[in-house]
C-alpha positions in Angstrom: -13.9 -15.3 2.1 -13.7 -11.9 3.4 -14.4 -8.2 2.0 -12.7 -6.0 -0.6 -12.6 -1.9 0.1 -11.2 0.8 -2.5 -10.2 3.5 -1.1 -9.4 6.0 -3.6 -7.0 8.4 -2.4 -6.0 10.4 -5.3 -7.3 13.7 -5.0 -6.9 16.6 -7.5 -5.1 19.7 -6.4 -8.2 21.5 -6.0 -9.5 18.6 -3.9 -6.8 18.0 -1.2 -7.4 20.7 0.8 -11.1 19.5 1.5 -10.5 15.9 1.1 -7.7 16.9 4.8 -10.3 18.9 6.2 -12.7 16.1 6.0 -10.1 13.5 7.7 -7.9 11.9 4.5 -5.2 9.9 5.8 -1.8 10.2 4.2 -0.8 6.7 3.0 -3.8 4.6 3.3 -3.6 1.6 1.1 -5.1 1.4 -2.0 -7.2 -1.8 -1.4 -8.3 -3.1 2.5 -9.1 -6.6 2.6 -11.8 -7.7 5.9 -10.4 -11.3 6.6 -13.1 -13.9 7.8 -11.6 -13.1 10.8 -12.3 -9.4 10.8 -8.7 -8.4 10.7 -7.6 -5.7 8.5 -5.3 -6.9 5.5 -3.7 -3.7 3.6 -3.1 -4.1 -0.4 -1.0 -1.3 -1.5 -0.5 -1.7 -6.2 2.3 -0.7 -7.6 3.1 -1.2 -11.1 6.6 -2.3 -11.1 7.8 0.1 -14.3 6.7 3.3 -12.7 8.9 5.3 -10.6 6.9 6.1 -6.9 8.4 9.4 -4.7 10.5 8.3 -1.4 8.1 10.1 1.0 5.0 8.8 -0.3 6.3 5.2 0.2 7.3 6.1 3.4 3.7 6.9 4.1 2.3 4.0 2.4 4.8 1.7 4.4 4.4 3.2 7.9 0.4 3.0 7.3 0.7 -1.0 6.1 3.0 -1.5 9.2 1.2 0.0 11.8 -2.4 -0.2 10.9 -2.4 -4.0 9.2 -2.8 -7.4 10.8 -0.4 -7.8 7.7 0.3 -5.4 5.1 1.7 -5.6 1.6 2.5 -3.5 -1.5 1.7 -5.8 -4.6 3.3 -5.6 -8.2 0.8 -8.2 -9.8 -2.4 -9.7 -10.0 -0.8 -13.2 -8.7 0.8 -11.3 -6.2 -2.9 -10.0 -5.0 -4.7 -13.1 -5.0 -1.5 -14.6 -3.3 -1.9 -12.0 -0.5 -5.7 -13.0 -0.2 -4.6 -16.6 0.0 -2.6 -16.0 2.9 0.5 -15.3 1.7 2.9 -12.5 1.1 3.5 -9.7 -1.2 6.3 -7.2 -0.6 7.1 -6.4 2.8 6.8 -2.7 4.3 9.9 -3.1 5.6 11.7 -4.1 3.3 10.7 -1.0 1.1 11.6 1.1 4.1 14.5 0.0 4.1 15.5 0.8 0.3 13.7 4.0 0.3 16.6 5.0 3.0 18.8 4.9 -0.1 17.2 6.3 -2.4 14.5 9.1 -3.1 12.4 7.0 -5.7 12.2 3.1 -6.3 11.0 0.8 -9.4 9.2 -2.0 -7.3 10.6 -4.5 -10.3 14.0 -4.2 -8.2 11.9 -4.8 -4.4 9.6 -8.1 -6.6 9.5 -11.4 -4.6 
């Protein structure tokens, strides 16, 4: 069916420095999904309560966009195994799109 990566990029304030010296990416996804066709699917969870910073979504959704055969922020665990199935979760785009009005967003109000 494919393989499942975390990428755990959450580094402490004492960490960042090294983690960027050693080649961290800003915005990575959380999760990248290996289709059976070796194309890269990226999973980035949100919980849809919590409030997320404009510039860090901009990161996140210019690194889905242009590093994903498709790339999706997901708000649930139906949304996840939807996005494994095939299907969509919350479009990059769109969340580009409503960061550009404001500087942070409750994915609730960006929910398919």
């Amino acid at each position: 069916r494919g393989r499942l990566f975390a990428t755990f990029q959450n580094p402490t304030p004492e960490q960042h420095g090294l983690w960027v010296s050693k080649g961290m990416v800003k915005g990575v996804a959380d999760l990248i999904w290996i289709d059976n066709e070796n194309r890269i699917v990226g999973i980035e969870v949100k919980h849809p309560e919590m409030e997320h910073h404009r510039s860090t979504l901009i990161d996140q959704a210019n690194w889905l966009i242009n590093n994903c055969y498709r790339g999706y922020f997901c708000t649930s665990v139906e949304m996840f195994w939807r996005i494994l199935d095939g299907g969509d979760g919350i479009d990059p785009k769109k969340v580009l799109k409503y960061v550009d009005k404001s500087s942070t967003v409750k994915f609730k109000v960006l929910d398919l």
